[in-house]
C-alpha positions in Angstrom: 0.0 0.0 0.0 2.7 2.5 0.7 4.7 2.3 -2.6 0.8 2.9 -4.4 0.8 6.1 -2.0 4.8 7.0 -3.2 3.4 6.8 -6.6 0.5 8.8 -6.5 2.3 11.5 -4.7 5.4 11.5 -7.4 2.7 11.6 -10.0 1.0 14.4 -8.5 3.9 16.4 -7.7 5.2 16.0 -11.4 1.9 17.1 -12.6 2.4 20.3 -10.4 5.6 20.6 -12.2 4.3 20.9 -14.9 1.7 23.5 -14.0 4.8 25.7 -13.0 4.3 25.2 -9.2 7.1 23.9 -7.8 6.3 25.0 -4.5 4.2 22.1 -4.1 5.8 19.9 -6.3 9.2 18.9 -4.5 7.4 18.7 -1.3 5.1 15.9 -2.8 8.9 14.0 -4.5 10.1 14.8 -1.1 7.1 12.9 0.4 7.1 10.0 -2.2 11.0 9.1 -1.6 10.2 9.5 2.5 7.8 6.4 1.8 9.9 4.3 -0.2 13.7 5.2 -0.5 14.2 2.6 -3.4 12.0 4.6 -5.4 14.4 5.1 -8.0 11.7 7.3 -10.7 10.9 9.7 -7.6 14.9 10.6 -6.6 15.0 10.9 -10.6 12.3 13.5 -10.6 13.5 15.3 -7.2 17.2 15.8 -8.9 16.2 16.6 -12.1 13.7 19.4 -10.8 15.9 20.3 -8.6 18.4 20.9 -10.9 16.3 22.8 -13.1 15.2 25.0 -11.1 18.6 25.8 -9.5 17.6 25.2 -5.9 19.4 23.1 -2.6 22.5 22.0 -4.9 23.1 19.9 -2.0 19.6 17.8 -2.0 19.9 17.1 -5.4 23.4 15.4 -5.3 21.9 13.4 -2.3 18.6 12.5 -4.4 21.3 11.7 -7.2 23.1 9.3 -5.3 20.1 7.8 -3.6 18.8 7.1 -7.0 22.4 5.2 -8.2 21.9 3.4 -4.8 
């Protein structure tokens, strides 16, 4: 049950993505890769948007290398 609720909150945070709201979306990644730390497609999104949008240089090396984990 928990990696369905790590899913639906990655999905909904990239969808908030791509409404230009990342104020909610990394929260929600943040959220999805709390529930299940293997979730290799959430630490993908949190890096990437991370990187994109040029914010906590340090979480996204971590989400990085929790992804390669």
């Amino acid at each position: 049950m928990q990696v369905i609720v790590a899913h639906q909150k990655r999905e909904v945070g990239i969808a908030f993505l791509e409404l230009g709201r990342p104020d909610t979306a990394i929260p929600l990644l943040e959220e999805a890769v709390a529930i299940d730390s293997t979730f290799a497609l959430a630490w993908r999104g949190l890096a990437t948007h991370l990187r994109n949008l040029r914010i906590n240089e340090e979480r996204r090396v971590e989400a990085l290398e929790a992804r390669l984990a």
